[in-house]
VOROKOL-873354 format. One record per residue: residue in three letters; x, y, z of N, C-alpha, C, O in turn. Coordinates in steps of 0.05 Angstrom, whole numbers, plus 5000, padded with zeros to 4 digits. Atoms other than C-alpha are relative to their C-alpha. Example, Ala and Ser with C-alpha at 12.3 -4.5 7.8 and 13.67 -1.06 7.14 Angstrom:
<nodes>
ALA501849765000524649105156501850245000503950245013/SER498449764999527349795143498550225014499550445018/
</nodes>
This chain:
<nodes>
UNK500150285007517849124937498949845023498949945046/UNK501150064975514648624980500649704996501549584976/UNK499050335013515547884989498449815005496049875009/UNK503250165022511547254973498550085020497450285010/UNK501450004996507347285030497050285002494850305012/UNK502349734999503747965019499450004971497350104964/UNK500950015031503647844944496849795008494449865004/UNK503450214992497947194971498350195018495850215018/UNK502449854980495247645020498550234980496450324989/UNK500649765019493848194963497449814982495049894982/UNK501250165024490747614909497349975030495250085031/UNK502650154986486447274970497850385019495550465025/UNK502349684996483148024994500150094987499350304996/UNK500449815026483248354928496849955004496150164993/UNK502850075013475048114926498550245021496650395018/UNK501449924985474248374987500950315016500250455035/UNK499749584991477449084990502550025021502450235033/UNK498049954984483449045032501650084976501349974954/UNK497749845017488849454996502449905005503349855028/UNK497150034992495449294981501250194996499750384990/UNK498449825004501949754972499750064974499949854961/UNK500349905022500950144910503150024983505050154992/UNK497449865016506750184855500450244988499050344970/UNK499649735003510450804853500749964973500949734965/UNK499649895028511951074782503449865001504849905020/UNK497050144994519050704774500349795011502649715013/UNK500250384996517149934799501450025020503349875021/UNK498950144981519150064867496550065028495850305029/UNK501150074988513149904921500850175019503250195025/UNK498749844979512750394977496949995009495150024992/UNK502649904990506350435030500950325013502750455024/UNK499749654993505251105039496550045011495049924996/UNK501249894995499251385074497850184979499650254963/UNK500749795022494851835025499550265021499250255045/UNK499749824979494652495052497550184988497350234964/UNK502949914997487452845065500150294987501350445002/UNK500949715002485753545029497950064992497250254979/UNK503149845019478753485014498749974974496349994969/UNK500250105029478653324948498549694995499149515010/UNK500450185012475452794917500249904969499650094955/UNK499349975034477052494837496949905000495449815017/UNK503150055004470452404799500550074960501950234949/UNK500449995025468852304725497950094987495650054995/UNK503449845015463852674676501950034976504050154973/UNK499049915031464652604601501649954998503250074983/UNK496650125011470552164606502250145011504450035011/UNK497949874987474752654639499650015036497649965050/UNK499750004979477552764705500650245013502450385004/UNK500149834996476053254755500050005029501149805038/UNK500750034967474453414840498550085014498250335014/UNK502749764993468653574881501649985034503649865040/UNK499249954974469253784957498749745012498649525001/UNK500950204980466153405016496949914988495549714985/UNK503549894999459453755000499149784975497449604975/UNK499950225032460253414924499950274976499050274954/UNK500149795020461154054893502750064980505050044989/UNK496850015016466654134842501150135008499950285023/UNK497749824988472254484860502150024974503150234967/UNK497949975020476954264799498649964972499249744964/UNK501350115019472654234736501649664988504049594991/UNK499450295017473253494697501750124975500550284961/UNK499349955023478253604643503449844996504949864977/UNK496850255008484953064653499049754993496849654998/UNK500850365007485552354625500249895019498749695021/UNK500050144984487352154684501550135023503350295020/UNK499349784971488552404764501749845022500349645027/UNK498750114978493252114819499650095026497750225033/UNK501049864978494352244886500850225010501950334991/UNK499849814988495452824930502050015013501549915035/UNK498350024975502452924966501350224994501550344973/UNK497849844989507053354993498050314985499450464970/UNK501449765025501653964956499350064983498550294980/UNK500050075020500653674892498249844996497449715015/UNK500850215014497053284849499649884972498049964955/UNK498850135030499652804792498150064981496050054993/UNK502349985021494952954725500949914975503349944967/UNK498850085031495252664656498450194981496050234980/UNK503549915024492253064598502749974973505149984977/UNK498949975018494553034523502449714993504149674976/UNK497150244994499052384541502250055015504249915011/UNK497749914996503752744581498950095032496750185034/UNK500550004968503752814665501150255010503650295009/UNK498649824983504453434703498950045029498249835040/UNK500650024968502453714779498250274995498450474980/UNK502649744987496654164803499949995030499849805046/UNK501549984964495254474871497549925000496549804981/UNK501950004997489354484901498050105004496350045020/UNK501049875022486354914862499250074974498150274964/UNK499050045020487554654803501550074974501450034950/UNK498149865022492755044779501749794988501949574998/UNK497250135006498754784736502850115011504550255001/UNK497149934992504354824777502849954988504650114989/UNK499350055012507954384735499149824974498049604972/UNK501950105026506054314664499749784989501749644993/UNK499450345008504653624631502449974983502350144965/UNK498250025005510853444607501549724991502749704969/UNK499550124990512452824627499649644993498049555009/UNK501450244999511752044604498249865027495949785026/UNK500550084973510751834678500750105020503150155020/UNK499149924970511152074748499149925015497049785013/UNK501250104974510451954815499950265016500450485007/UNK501549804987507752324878502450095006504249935001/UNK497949854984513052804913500449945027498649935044/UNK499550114971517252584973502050095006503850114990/UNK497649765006522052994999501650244994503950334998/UNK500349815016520553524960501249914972502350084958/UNK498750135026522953074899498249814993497149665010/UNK502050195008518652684847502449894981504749974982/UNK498050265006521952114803497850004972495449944971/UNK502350005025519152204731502049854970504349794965/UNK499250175026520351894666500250194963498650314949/UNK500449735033522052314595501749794985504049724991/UNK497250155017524651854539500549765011502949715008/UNK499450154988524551254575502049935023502949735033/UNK497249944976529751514625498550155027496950345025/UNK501349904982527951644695502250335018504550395015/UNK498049674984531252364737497550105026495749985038/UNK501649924963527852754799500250344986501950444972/UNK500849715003524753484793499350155031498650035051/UNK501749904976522753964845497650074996496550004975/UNK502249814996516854354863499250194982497050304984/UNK500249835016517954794802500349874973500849984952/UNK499050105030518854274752503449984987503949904964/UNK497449995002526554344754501249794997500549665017/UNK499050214990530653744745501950035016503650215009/UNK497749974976535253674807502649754985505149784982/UNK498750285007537552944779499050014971496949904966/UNK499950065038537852984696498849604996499649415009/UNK500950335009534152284665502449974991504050114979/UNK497950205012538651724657499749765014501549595012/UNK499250304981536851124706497849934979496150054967/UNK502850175016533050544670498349965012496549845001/UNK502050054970528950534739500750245022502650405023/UNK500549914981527150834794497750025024495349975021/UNK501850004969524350934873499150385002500050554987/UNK500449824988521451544904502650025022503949815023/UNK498850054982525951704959498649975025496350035030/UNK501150214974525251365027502850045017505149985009/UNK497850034979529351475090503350134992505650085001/UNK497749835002534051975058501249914966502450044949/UNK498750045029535751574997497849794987496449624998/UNK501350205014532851264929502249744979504549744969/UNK499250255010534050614899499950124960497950234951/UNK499549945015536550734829500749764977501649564988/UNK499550235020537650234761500850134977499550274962/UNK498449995024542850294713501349794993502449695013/UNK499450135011545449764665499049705022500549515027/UNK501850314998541149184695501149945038500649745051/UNK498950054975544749314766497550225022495550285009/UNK501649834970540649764834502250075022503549925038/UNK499349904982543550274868498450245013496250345008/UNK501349694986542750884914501150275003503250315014/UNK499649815000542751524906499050265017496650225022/UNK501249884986541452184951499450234982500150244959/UNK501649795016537752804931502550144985501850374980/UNK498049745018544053174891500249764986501749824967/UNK499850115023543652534851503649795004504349604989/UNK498250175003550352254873499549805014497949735032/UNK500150374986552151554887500349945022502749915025/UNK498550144984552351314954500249775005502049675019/UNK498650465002551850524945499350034960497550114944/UNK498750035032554550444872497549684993496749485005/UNK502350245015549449974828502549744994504649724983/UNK498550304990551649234848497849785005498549545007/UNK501250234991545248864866498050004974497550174956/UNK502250015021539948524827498750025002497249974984/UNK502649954993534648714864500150095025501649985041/UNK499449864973533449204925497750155010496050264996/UNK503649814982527449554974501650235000503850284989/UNK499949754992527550184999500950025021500049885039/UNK499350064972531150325054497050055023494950135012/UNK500949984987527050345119501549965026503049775023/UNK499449944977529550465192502949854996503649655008/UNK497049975005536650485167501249744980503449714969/UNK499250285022536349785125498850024973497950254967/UNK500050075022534949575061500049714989502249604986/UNK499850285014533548895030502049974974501550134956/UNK498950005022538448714978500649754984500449534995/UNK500350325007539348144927502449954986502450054964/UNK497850075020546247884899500149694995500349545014/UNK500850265000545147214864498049925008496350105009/UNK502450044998539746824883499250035029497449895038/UNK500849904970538947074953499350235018500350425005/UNK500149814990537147595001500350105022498950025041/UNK500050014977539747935052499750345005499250474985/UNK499449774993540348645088502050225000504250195012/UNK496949754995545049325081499050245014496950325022/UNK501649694980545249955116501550114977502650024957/UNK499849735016546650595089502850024978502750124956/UNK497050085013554050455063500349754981502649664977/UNK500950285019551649815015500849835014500049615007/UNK499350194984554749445067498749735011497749775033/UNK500950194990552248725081498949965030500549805040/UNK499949964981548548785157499449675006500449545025/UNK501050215003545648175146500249784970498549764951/UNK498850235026549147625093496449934984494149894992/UNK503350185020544147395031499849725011501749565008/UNK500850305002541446775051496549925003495549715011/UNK503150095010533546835036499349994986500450144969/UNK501650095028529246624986499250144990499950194968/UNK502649825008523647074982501350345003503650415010/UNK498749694996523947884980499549975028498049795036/UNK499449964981525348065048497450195010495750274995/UNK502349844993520348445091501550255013504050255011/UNK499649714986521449165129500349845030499449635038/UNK499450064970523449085195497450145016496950385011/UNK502649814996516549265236500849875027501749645026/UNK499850134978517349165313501849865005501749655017/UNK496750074999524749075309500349674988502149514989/UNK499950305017523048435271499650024971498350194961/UNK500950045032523248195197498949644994499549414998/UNK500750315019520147635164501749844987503249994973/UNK497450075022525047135126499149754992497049635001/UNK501650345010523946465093503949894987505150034970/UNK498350065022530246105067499649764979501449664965/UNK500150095025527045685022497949715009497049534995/UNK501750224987523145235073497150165013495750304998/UNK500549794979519145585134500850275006503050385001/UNK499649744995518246225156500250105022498750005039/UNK499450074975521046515215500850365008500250534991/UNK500349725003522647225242503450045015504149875031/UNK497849944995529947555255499850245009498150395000/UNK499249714990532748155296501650174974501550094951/UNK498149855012537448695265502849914991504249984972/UNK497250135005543548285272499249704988501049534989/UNK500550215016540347715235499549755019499249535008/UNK500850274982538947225294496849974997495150154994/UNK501850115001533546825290497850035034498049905054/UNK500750004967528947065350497749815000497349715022/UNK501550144999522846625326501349824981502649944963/UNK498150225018526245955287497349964978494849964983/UNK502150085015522645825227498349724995499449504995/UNK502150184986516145395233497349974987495849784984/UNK502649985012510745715199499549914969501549824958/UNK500149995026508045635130499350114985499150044961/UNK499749755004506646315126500250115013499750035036/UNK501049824972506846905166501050334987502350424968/UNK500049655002506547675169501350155022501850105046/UNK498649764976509948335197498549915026496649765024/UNK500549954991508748395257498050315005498850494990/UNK501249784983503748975292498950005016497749815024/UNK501249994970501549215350500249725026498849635043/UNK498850194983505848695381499449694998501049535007/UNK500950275019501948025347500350064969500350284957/UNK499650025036503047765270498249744999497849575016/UNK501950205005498347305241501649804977502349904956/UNK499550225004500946575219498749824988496349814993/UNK500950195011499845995176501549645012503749565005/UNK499150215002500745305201498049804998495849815010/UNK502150275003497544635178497950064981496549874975/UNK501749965015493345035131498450255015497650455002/UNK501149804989490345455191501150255011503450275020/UNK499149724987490646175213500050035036498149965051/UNK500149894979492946425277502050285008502750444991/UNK499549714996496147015321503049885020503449675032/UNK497050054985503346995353501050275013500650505004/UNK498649754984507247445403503050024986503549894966/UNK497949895000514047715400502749835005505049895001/UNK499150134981515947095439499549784976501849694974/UNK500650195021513546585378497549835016496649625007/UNK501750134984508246435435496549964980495550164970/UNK502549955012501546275402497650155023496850055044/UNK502449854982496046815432497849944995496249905014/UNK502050145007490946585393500449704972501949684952/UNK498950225013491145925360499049884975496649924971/UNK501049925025490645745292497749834994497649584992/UNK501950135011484445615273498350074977496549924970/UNK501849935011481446015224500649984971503050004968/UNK499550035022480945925148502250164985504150074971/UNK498449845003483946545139499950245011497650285020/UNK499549804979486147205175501350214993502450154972/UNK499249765012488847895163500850165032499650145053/UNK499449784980492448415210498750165016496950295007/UNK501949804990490048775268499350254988501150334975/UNK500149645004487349515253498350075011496249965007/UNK502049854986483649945296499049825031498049925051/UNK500150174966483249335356498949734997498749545013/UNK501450365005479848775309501149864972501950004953/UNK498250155031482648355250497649824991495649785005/UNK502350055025478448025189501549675009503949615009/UNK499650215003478147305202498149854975496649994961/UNK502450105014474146805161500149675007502249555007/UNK500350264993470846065183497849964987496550144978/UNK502250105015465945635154499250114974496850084967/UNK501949905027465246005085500250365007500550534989/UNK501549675001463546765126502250115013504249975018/UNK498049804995467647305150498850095018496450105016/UNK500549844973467547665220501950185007502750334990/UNK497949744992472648105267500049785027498049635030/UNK497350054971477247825338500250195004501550354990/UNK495749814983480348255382501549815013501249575018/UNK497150184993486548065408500049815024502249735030/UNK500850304983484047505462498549804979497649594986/UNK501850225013480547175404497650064992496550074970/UNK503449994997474047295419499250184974500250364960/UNK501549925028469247415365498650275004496450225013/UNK501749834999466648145366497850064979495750194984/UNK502550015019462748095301500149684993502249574987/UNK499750355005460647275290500750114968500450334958/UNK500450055031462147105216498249964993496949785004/UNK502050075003456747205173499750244972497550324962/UNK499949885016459047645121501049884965502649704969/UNK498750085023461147475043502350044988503249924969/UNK498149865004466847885044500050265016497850365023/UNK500249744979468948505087503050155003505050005002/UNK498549784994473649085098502250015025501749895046/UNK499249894969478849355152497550315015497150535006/UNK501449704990474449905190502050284995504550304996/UNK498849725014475650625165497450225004495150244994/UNK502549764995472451275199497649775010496149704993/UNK501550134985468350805248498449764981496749634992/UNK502150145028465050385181502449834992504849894997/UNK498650115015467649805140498049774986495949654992/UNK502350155024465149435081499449784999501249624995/UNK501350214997460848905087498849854968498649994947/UNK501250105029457948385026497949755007498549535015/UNK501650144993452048085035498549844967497750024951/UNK501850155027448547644971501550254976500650404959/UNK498449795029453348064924498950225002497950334983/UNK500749675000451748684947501150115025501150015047/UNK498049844983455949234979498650185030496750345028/UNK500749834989455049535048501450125013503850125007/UNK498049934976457549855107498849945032496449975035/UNK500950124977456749605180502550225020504650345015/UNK497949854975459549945250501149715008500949504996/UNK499350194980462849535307499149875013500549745028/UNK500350255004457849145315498549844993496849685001/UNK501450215021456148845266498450094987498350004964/UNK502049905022450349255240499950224983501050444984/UNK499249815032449349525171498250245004495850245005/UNK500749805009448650205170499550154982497950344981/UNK501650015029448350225103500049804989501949654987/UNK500950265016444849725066501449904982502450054965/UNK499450045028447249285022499550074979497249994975/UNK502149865018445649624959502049994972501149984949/UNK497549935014452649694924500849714986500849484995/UNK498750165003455749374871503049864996504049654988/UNK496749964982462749514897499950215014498450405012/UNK500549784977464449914956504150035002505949874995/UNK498149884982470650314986500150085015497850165021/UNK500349994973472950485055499850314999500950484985/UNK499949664989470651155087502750234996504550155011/UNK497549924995476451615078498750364999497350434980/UNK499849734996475952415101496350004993495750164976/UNK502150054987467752185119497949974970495650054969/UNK501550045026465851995041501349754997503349675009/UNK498950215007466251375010499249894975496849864975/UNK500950075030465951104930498849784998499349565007/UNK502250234997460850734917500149914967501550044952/UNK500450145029459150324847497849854992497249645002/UNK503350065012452350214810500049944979500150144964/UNK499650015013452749854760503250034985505149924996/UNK497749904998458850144721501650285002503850354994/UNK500249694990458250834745500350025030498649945045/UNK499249924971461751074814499450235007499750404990/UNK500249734987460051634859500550025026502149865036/UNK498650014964460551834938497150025014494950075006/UNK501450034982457351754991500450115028502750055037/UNK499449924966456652105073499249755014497849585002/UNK500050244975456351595130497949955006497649805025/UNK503150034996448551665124499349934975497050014969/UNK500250135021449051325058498450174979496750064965/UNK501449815006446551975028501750074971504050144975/UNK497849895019449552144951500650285016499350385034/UNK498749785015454352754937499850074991499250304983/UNK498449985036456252554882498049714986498149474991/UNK500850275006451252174840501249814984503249924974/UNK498150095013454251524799500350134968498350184955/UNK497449865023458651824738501449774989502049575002/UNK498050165012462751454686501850095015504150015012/
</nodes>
């Protein structure tokens, strides 16, 4: 789950390709990493299938639909019904399934009958369906929904915080957001209150021993024990990383320390998180890159643009997709009529309404495919 201010940050970069946290199978929000084997999904004849790097198939096209890759697996739909393939495209576990999610823990969180339960690696249920909801697990335990209440449960399926709240995250570095009434506050592992409800918005993850909080005014950032180490001020703001978080006040974007000190000061229309050593600003209309003194390493001058991924990130020039290095120049042309970030040294491209891949020398694979 995430709270308001990453829901606006998701709407205002949706055009331009920054990703948000994906929903797990069970309506609970978890960033997870995708994890690399080579594979690529690819369509022919309406079905779904995988080619290698090279662009050669590996899994013939033949599911309705393909997920992602974890823990050895990968989610598949065929017939209306979801099971798991290696990567090989065997059936490890057969379609079965209304819904599932990826495996964490060695446990996936699937749906039969409108009731959710947890299987292993063999298709086994460990946890029998019966919650009206469900999380993947996270930090030892998942967030669970029965009769309109959220609790948590560990892998044998028993209770260890009894369903009591109306709304709850995943744990992360021993907390948990939780909601009783119209408020929100923090528990640790024992449902225990660490931090009393008293915010508005969903709560954020603790990143850099800080969380985000809003109680219904300003936004402001708290320790573990709920003290206020930055007082709330802003009129938006984000996790922290790599030791700055990027801020809203007066309408403009800027960058803050640990200290609530401003490092860089707000000036820009709008702004996005460091990654890799430069963050996505935007002035006058165009889009560029900062590093962390400010300074402009690419001027603005783009229509929309990317976080960098595998040394490349996506550029938009007159409605058309490219890719540019660090600095600044397009190594591949604009040409595209949507683009994605490099990932394992390919990247999906879109022509029209046909996608395919691409190497870092803007060379097909894979040509575009329904």
């Amino acid at each position: 789950m995430k709270y308001a201010f990453s829901l606006f940050i998701c709407v205002v970069f949706l055009f331009f390709f920054v990703s948000c946290d994906k929903k797990e199978a069970g309506g609970s929000s978890k960033s997870e990493k995708k994890e690399s084997v080579g594979l690529f999904p690819v369509i022919l004849g309406g079905k779904h299938g995988f080619i290698n790097r090279e662009g050669k198939l590996i899994i013939n096209p033949q599911f309705d639909e393909v997920r992602d890759y974890s823990d050895g697996l990968i989610q598949v739909k065929t017939g209306g019904k979801w099971g798991y393939i290696d990567k090989e495209g065997k059936y490890i576990v057969n379609p079965q399934f209304d819904d599932a999610s990826v495996f964490s823990g060695g446990l996936a969180v699937v749906n039969t009958g409108g009731k959710w339960g947890y299987i292993d690696k063999e298709g086994k249920y460990i946890v029998n369906p019966q919650f009206d909801d469900a999380s993947v697990f996270s930090d030892g335990l998942a967030q669970v929904k029965t009769g309109g209440k959220w609790g948590y449960i560990n892998n044998e399926g028993k209770y260890i915080i009894n369903p009591q709240f109306d709304q709850a995250t995943d744990f992360s570095d021993g907390l948990a957001g939780a909601r009783t009434g119209g408020n929100w506050g923090y528990i640790d592992k024992e449902g225990k209150y660490i931090i009393n409800p008293q915010f508005y918005f969903f709560p954020s993850d603790f990143s850099d021993g800080l969380a985000v909080v809003n109680t219904g005014g300003n936004w402001g950032y708290i320790d573990k024990e709920g003290k206020y180490i930055i007082n709330p001020q802003f009129d938006w703001a984000n996790d922290f990383s790599g030791g700055l978080a990027v801020v809203n006040t007066g309408g403009k974007w800027g960058y803050i320390d640990k200290e609530g000190k401003y490092i860089i000061n707000p000036q820009f229309d709008l702004a996005w998180d460091f990654s890799d050593g430069l963050a996505v600003v935007k002035t006058g209309g165009k889009w560029g890159y900062i590093d962390k003194e400010g300074k402009y390493i690419i001027n603005p001058q783009f229509d929309g643009v990317g976080n960098f991924s595998d040394g490349l990130a996506v550029a938009v020039t007159g409605g058309k997709w490219g890719y540019i290095d660090k600095e600044g120049k397009y190594i591949i042309n604009p040409q595209f009529d949507q683009a994605e970030n490099f990932s394992d040294g390919l990247a999906r491209v879109k022509i029209g309404d046909k996608w395919g891949y691409i190497d870092k020398q803007g060379k097909y694979v894979w040509n575009p495919s329904n």
